[in-house]
Backbone bond lengths (Angstrom), bond angles and torsions (degrees), N, CA, C in turn:
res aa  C-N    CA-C-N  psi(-1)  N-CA   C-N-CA  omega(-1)  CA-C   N-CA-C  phi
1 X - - - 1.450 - - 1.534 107.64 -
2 X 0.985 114.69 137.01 1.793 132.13 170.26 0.992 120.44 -103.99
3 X 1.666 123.97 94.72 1.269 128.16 139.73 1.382 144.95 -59.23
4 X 1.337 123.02 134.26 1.672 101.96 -170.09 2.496 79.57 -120.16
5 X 1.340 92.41 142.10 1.001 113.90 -170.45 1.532 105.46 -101.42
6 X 1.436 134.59 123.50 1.464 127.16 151.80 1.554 117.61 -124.15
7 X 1.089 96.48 146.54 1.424 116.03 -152.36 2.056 96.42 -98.07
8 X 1.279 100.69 163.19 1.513 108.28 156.34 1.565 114.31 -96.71
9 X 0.819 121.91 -176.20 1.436 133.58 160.00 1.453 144.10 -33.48
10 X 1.193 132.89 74.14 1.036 110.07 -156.20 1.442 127.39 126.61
11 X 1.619 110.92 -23.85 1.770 132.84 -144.71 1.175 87.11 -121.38
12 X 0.810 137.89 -26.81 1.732 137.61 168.63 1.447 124.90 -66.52
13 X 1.239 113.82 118.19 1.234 123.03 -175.10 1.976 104.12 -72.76
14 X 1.404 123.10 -30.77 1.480 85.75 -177.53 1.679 93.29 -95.36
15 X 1.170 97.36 168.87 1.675 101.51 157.41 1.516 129.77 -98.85
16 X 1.847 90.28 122.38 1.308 88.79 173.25 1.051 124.29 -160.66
17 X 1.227 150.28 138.87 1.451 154.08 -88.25 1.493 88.65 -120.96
18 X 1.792 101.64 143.28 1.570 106.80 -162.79 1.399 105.02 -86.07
19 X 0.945 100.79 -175.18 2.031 88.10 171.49 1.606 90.32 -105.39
20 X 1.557 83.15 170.29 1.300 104.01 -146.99 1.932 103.26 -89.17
21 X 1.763 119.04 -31.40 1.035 111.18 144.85 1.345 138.10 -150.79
22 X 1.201 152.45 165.51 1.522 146.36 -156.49 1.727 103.54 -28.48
23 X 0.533 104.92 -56.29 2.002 138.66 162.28 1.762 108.13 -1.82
24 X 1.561 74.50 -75.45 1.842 106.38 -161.09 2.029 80.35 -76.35
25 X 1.171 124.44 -68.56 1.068 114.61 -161.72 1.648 129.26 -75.10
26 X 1.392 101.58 13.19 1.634 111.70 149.67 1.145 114.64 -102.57
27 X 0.960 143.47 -17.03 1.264 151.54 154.56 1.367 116.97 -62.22
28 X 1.021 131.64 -42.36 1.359 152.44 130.88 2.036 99.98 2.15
29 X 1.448 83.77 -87.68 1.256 95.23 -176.25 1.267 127.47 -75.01
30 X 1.002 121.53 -21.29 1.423 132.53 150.93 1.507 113.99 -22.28
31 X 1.758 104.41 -75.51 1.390 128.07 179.46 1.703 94.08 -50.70
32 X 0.738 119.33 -63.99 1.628 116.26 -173.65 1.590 104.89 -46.97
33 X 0.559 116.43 -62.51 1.905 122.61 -179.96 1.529 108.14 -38.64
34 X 1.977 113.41 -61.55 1.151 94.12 160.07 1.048 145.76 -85.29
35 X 1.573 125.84 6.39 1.442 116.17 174.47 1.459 106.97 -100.68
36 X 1.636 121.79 -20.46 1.651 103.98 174.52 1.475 115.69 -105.16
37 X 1.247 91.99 -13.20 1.851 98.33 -167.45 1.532 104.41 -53.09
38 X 1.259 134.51 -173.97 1.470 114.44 4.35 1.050 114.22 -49.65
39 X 1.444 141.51 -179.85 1.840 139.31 137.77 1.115 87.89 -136.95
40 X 1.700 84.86 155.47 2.009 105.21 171.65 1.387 119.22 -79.97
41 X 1.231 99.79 -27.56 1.586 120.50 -175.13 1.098 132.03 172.95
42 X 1.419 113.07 169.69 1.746 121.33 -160.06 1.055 129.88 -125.93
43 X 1.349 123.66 123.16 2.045 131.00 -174.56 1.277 102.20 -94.66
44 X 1.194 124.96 113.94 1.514 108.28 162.42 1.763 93.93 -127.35
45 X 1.192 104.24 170.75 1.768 120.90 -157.99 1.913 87.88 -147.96
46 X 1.011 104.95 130.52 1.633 127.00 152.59 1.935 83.77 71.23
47 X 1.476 90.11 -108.58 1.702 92.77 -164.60 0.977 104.58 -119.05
48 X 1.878 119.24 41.94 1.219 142.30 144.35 1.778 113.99 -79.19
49 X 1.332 108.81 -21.69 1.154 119.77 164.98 1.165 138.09 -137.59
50 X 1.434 111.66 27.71 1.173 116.82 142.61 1.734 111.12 -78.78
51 X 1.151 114.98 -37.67 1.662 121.16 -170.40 1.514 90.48 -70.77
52 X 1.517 123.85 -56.50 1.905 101.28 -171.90 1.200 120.61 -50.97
53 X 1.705 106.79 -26.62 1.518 100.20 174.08 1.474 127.03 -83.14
54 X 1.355 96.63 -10.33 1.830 101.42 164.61 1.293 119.26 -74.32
55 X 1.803 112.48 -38.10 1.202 119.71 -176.75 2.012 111.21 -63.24
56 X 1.255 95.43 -27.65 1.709 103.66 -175.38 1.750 97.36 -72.80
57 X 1.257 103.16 -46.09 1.559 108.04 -149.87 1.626 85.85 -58.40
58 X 1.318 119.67 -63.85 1.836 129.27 -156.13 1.780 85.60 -67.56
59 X 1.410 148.05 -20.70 0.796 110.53 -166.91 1.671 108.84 -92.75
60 X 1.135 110.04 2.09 1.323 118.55 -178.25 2.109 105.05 -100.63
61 X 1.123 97.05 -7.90 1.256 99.42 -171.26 1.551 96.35 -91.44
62 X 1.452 115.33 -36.49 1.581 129.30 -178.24 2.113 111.12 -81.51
63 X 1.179 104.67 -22.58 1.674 93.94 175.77 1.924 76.53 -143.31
64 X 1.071 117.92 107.72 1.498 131.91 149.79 1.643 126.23 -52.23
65 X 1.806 91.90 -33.44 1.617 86.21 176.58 1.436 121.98 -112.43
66 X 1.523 118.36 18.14 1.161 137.40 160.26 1.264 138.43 -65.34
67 X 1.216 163.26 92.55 1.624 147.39 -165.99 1.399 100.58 -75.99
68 X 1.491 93.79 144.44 1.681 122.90 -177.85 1.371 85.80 -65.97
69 X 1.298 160.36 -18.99 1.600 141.62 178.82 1.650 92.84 -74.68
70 X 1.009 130.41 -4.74 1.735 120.07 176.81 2.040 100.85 -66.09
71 X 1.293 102.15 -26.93 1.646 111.81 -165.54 1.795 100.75 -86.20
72 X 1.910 102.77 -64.27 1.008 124.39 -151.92 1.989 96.75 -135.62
73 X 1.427 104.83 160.53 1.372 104.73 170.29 1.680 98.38 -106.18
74 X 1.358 104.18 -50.25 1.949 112.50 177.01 1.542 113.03 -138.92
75 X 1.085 87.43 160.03 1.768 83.28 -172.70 1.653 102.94 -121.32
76 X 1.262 150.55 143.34 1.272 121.05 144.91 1.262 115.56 -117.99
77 X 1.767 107.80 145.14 1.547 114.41 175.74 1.208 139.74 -87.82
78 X 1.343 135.05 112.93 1.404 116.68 -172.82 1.836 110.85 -99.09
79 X 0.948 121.94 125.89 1.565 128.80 166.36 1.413 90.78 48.95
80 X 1.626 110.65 53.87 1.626 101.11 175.11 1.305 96.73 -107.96
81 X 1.484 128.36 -171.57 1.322 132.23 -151.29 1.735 88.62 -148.12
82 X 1.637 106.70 171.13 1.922 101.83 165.60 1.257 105.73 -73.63
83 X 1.787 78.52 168.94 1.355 109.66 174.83 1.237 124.44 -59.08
84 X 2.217 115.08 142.53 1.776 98.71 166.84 1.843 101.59 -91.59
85 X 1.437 83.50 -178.51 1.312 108.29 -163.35 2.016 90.19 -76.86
86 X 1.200 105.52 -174.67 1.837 94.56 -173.78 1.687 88.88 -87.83
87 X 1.200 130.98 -40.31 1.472 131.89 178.02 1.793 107.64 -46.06
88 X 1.569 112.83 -34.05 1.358 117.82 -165.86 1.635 110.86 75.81
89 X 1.408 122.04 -16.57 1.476 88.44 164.93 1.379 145.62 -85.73
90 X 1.253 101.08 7.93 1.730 107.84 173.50 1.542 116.68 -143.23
91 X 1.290 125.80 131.85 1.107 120.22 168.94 1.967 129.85 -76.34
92 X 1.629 105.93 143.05 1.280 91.53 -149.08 1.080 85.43 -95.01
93 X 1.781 112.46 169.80 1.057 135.97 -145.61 1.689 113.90 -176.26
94 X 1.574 98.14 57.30 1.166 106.79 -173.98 1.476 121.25 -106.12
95 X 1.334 141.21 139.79 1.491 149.88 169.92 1.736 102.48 -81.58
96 X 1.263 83.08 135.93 1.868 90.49 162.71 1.318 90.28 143.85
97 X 1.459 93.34 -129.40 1.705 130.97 177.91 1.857 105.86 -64.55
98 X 1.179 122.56 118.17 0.941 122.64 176.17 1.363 135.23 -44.16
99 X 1.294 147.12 139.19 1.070 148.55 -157.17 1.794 106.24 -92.30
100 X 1.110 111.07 -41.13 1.347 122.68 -172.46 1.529 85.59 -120.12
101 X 1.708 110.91 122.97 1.331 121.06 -179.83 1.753 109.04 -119.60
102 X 1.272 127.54 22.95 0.848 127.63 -168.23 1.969 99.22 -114.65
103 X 1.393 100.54 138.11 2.042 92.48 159.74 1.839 118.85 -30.69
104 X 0.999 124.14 117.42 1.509 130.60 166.48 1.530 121.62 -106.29
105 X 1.437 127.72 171.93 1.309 131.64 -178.68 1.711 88.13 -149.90
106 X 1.302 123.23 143.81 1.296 125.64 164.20 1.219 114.40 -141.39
107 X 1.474 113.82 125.33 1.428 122.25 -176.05 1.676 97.84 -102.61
108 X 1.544 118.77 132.56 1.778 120.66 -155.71 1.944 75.39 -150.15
109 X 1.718 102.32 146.44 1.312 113.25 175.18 1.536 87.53 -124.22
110 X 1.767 107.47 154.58 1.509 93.03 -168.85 1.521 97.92 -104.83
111 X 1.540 120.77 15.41 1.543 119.77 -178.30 1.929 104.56 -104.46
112 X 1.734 92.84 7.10 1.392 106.11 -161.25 2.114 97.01 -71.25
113 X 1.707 117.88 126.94 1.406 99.79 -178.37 1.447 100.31 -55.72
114 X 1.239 138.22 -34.29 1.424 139.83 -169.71 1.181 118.02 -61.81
115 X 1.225 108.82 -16.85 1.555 123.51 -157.17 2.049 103.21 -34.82
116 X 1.297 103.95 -53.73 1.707 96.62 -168.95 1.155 126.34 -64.20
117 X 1.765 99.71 -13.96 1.362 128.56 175.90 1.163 96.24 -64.56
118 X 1.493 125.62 -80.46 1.634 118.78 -173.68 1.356 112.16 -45.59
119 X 1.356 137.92 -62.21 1.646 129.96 156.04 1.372 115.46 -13.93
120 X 1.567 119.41 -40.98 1.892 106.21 -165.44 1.495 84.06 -100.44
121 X 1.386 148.72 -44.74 1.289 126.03 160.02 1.679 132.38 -18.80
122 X 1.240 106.50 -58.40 1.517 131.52 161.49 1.206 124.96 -40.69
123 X 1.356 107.72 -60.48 1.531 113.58 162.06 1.773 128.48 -54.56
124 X 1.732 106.49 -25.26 1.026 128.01 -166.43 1.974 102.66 -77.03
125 X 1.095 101.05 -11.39 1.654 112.79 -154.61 1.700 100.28 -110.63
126 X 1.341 100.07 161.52 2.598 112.49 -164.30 1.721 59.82 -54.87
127 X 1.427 106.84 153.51 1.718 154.69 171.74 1.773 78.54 -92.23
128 X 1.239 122.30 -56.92 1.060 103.82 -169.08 1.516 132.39 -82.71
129 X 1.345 130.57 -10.02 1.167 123.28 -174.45 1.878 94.89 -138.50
130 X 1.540 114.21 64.38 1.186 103.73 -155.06 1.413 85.60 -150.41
131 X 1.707 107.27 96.56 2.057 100.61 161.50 1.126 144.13 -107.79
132 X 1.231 127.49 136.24 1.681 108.20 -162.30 1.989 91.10 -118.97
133 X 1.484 96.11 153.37 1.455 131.97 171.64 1.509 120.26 -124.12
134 X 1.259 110.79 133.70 1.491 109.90 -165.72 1.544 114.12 -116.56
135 X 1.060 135.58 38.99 1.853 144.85 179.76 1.204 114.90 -12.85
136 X 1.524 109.49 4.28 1.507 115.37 172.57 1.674 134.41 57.71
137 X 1.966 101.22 -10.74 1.515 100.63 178.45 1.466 103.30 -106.54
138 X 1.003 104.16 -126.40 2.202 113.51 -159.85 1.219 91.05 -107.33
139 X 1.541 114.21 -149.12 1.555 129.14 -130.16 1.987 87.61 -107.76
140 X 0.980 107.34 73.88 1.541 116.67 -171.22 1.685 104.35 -151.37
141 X 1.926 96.00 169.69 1.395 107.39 141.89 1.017 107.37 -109.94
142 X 1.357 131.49 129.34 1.681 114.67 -179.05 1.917 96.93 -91.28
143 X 1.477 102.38 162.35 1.782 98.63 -158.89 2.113 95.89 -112.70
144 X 1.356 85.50 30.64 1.667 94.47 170.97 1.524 112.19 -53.93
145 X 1.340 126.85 160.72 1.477 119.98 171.91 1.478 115.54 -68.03
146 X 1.321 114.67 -43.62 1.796 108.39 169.05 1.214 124.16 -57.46
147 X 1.211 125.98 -26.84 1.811 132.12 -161.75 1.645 86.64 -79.57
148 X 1.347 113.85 -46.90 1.339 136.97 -131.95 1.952 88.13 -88.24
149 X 1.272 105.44 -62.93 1.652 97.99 165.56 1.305 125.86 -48.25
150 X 1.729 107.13 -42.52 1.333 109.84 -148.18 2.435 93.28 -81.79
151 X 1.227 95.55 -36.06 1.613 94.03 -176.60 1.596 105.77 -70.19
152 X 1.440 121.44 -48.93 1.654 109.49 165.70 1.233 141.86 -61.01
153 X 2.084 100.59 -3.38 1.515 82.61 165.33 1.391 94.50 -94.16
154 X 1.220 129.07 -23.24 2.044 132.54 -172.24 1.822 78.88 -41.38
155 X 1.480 125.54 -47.18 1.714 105.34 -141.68 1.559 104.74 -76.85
156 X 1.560 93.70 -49.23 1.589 99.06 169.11 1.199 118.55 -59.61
157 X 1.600 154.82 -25.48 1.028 138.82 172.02 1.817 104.34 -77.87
158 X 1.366 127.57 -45.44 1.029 116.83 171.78 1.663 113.16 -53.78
159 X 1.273 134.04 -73.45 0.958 138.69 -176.21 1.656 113.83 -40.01
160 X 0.857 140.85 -29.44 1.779 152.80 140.65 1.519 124.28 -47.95
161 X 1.488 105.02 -30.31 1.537 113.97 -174.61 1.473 93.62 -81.50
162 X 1.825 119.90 -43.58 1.548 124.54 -140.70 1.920 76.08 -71.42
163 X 1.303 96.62 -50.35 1.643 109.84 -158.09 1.766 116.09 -55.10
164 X 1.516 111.85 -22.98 1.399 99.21 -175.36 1.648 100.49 -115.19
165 X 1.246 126.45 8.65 1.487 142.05 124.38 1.316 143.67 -11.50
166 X 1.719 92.78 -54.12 1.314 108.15 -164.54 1.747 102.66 -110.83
């Protein structure tokens, strides 16, 4: 299985220069998708997932009759926030048809400042194949033994659902 990992700020061990705006850094990943992908699926953490969910949202906005499993099968979010717009200056915030149409898992801390952020992310994601977990502290995973069971079975059950899905 192939995970492609995005990081927030900071969480990355090499250094390397962010892009410069919402823009450049879906595009970013874009390019990554097609030159290493395939991947099965995607972790992003902080504004590692806010951007996968931008990258999903514009790619559905750019081929309408495509499914977001062309990118990803599941994604899961940790203490991520919504999606930007492809311009990056506003985050979207749309009702209807889901923005993120793929199975999700969301890991949300409720001491997290983002916290409502991960909530309107959540909301943003299928109602139906979409679970959230709440670890109850701040803008983390904490690597306690419960968090730590309770998010690896979220991956393996997601990652099994995306897989006998498709």
């Amino acid at each position: 299985m192939r995970i492609l990992c995005l990081h927030g700020a900071g969480t990355n061990s090499e250094k390397i220069p962010p892009a410069e705006t919402a823009t450049n850094a879906i595009d970013n990943v874009l390019d990554i998708i097609a030159e290493e992908g395939p991947f099965d699926g995607v972790v992003g953490f902080s504004q590692g997932a806010a951007i996968t969910a931008s990258v999903l949202a514009h790619y559905s906005k750019r081929n309408p009759l495509q499914p977001q499993t062309n990118l990803f099968k599941f994604a899961m979010f940790i203490c991520g926030s919504k999606p930007f717009t492809y311009d990056g200056m506003n985050r979207i915030d749309q009702r209807g048809k889901p923005v993120v149409q793929i199975p999700t898992a969301h890991v949300v801390g409720k001491k997290d400042q983002w916290y409502k952020e991960s909530l309107g992310l959540f909301a943003l994601c299928d109602g139906h194949s979409a679970k959230i977990y709440d670890h109850g502290q701040g803008h983390s995973l904490p690597v306690n033994s419960q968090t730590t069971g309770v998010v690896s079975q979220m991956f393996k059950n997601l990652s099994a659902k995306a897989n006998f899905a498709c």
